[in-house]
Structure formats: C-alpha cells, structure tokens
C-alpha positions as CSV (number, residue, x, y, z in Angstrom):
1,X,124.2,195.0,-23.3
2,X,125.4,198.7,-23.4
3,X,128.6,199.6,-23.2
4,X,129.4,203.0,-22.9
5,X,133.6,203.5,-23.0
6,X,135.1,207.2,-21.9
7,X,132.0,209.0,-23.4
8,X,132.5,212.4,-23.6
9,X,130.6,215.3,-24.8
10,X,131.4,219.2,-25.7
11,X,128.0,221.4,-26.4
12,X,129.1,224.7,-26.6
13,X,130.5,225.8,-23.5
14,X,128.8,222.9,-21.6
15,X,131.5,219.9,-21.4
16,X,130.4,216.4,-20.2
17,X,133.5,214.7,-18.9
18,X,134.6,211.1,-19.8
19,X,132.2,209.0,-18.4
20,X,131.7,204.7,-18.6
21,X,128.6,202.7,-17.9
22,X,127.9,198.9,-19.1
23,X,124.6,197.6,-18.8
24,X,123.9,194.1,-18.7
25,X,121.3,192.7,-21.1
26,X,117.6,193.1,-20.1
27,X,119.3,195.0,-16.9
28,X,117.5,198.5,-15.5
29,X,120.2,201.1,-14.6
30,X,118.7,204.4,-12.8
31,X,120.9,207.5,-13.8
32,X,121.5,209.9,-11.0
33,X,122.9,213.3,-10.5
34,X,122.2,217.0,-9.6
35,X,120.7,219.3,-11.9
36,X,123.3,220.6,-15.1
37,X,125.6,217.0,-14.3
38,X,124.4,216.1,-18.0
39,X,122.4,213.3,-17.7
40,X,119.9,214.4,-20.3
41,X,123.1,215.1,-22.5
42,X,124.2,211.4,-21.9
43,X,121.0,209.9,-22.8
44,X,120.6,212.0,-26.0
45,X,124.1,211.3,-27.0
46,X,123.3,207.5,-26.8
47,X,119.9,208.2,-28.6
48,X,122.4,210.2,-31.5
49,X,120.3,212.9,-31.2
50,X,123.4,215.5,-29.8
51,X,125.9,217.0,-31.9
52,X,128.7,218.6,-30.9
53,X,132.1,217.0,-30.2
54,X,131.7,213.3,-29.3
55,X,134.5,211.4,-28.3
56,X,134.5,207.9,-27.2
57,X,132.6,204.5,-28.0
58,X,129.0,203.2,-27.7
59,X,127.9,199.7,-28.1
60,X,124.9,198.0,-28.1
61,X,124.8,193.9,-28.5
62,X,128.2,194.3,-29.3
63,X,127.7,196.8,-32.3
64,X,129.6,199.8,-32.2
65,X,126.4,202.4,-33.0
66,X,128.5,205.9,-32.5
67,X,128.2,207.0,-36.0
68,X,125.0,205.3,-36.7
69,X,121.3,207.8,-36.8
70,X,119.3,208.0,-34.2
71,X,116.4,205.6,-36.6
72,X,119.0,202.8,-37.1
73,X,120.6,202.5,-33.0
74,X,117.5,199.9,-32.3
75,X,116.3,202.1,-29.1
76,X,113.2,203.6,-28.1
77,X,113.0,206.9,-26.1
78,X,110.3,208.5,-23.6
79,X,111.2,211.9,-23.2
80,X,110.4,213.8,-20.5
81,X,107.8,216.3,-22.7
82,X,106.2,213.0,-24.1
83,X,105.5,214.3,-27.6
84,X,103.2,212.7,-28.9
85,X,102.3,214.0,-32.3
86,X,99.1,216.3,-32.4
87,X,97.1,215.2,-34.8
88,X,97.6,211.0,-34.9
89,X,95.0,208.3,-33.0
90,X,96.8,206.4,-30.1
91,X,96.7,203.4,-32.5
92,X,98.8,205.7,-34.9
93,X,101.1,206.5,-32.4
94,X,101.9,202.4,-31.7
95,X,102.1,201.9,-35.2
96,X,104.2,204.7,-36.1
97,X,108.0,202.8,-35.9
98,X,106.5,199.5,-37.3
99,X,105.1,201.4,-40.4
100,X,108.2,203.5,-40.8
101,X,110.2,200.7,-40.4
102,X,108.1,198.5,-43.4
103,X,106.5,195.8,-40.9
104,X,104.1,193.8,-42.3
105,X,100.1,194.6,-42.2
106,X,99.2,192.1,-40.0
107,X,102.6,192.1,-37.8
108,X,101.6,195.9,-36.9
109,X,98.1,195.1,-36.4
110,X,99.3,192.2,-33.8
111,X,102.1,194.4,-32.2
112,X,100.0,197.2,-31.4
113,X,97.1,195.2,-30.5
114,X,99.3,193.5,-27.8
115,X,100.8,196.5,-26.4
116,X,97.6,198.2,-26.0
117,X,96.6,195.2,-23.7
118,X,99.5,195.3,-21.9
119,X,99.4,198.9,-21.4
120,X,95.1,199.3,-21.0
121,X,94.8,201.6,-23.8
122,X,92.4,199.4,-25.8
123,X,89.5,201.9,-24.9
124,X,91.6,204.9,-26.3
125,X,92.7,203.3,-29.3
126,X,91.0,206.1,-31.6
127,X,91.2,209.1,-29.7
128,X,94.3,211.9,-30.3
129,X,96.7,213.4,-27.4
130,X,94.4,216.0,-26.8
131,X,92.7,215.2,-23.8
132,X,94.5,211.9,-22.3
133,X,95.3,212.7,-19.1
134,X,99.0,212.4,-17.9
135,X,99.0,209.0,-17.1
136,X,97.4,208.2,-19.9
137,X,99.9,210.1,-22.3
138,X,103.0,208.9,-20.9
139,X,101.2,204.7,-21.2
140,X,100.9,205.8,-25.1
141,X,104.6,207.4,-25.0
142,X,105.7,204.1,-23.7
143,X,104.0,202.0,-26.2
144,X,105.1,203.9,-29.5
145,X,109.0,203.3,-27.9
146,X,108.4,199.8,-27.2
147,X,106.7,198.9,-30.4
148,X,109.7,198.4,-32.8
149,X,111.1,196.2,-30.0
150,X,113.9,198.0,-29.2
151,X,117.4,196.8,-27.9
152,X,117.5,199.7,-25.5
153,X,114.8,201.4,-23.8
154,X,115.6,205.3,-22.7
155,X,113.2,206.9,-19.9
156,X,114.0,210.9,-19.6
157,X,111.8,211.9,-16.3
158,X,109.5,210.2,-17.9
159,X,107.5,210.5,-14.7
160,X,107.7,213.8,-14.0
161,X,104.9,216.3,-13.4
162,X,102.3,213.5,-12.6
163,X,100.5,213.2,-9.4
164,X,101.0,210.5,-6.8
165,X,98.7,208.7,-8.0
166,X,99.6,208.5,-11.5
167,X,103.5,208.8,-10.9
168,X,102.8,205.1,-9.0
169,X,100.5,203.2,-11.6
170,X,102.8,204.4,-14.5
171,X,105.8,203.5,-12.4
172,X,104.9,200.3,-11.9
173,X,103.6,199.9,-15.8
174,X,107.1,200.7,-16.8
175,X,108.5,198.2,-14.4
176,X,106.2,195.6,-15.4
177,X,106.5,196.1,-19.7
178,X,110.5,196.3,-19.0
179,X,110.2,192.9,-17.4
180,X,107.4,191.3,-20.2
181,X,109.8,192.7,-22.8
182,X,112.8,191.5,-21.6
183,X,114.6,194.8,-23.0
184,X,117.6,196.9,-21.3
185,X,116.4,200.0,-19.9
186,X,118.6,203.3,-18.9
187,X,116.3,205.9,-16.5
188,X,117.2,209.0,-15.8
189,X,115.8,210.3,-12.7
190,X,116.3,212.8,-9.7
191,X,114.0,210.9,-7.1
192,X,115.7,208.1,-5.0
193,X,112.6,206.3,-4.3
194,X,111.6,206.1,-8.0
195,X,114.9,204.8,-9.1
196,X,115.1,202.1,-6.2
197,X,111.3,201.2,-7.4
198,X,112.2,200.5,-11.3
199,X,115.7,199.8,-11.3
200,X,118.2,196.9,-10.8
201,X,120.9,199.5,-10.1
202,X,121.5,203.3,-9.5
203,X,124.2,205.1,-11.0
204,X,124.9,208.3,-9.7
205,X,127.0,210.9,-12.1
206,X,128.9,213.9,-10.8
C-alpha cells in the first residue's frame, strides 16, 4: 500500500500544494491533470529523486520511505524518455537492479529469463537500445523496473509518442505484467481512455 499524507513540494518558484493519495496493495491508480498540475513532480518526489522543500509523509507497506534514496524505496520507474543505457544488451538491462542489488548468479539468470517470456523479448536478448523500435524499448523499460520486484511500480507517459498500434499492445503488456506480478502501480497519464484501460481508479489532480 501507498500512503501518501499532505505531500507537498516547493521547486523553485514551482509549488505543489498538499496533496493525499493511498493506494491499496497490488491496486492501479491512474494520475490525472492538465499540463504544469505537477504530476511528474509527484511521482519523482515518491521515486526520491526531487529536491527541494518536501514536507509531508510517504509510506510504502507501512514504512515511512521520505528520507530514504531513491535505490532503497523498493520501486521501479518507467519514465517517459525510457532511458535505457546506450551501450548494455537487453539482457543487461533486466539484470541491471538484480546485480546491483547482489542477487545470486542463478536467481538473476531465472528472473530475467522469466521476464523476457513474459514480455517477448527472448529474441532481443543480445541486442543494444539502438534500433528496438518503440514498442520494443518501452517492453525492455518495463522489464529492467520490474526485475528487482518492486513494491511500487511508477509509469511516467510511459506510452507516449507510440503509434496506435504499439500504444495498444504495450498497454495491454503493462496491464497484464501488473496483474502476473501482483505489484501496486501509480500511472501518470493525460489520455482518459488509457487510464480507464490499465487502471482500477483515476485520480484526477488540480
């Protein structure tokens, strides 16, 4: 569960008022709002990766994780840009968090293994960003955020600038791998029919 209690956030002369969400465990909750609202701002507050003047509390399973750095909240982010690092293999990119996070050999092998099933990236196991079509990037982008098996899943437009076609078969990956993993998931989004398609709930800020 998240629990987010009179959140607010001063970035230079950009204030986000207080704001409170909970989110049930293994719940989806669609964030909403116009353009400058700071939903963005939200999410990466939550992530800890704003600074600035914070005020107010942010749990997660019960554990306050305010103060805590961004490695140690136990979530996984899909930002809008994807980033993907440049030079690492697909498989690289899944078994970036395990490795960092001193998994064992054969746990990593079996994580990423799984997730490249579940996500139908077996056949591009060994080849970089470069080249992956959009679809295809945002599936890896996914995977390296689900891989440490995070207690919180963060999507930032992670749909935007993809066709129809690919906006729908990622959109409906995400759905399904948020499901399989059983993990809480916070989108933010501006289209109404994509947050009604993933999420359990839409929240609507500003």
């Amino acid at each position: 569960m998240l629990i987010l209690e009179e959140v607010s956030v001063r970035v230079g002369q950009f204030v986000l008022p207080e704001f409170s969400l909970e989110i049930a465990e293994g719940e989806c909750v669609a964030l909403m709002g116009p353009s400058g609202c700071g939903k963005t701002t939200l999410m990466e507050t939550v992530c800890g990766l704003r600074s600035g003047m914070i005020r107010g509390r942010i749990l997660l399973d019960g554990v306050e994780i305010s103060g805590l750095p961004p490695g140690a909240r136990g979530i996984g982010l899909v930002p809008q840009d994807v980033a993907l690092f440049p030079t690492l293999t697909v498989r690289e990119q899944l078994e970036f968090g395990p490795k960092l996070h001193g998994w064992g050999r054969r746990e990593i092998r079996e994580r990423t293994d799984g997730l490249a099933e579940d996500l139908g990236l077996e056949k591009l196991l060994n080849r970089v960003p470069h080249g992956l079509s959009g679809g295809e990037a945002r599936r890896v982008a996914l995977g390296r955020a689900l891989a440490l098996k995070p207690r919180l899943l963060c999507l930032d437009e992670a749909l935007s600038g993809l066709d129809e076609e690919r906006h729908d078969e990622v959109l409906q990956v995400i759905r399904k791998m948020i499901e399989r993993e059983g993990v809480t998931a916070l989108h933010v989004t501006h289209s109404r029919k994509e947050a009604e398609a993933i999420a359990d709930r839409v929240v609507v800020m500003g």
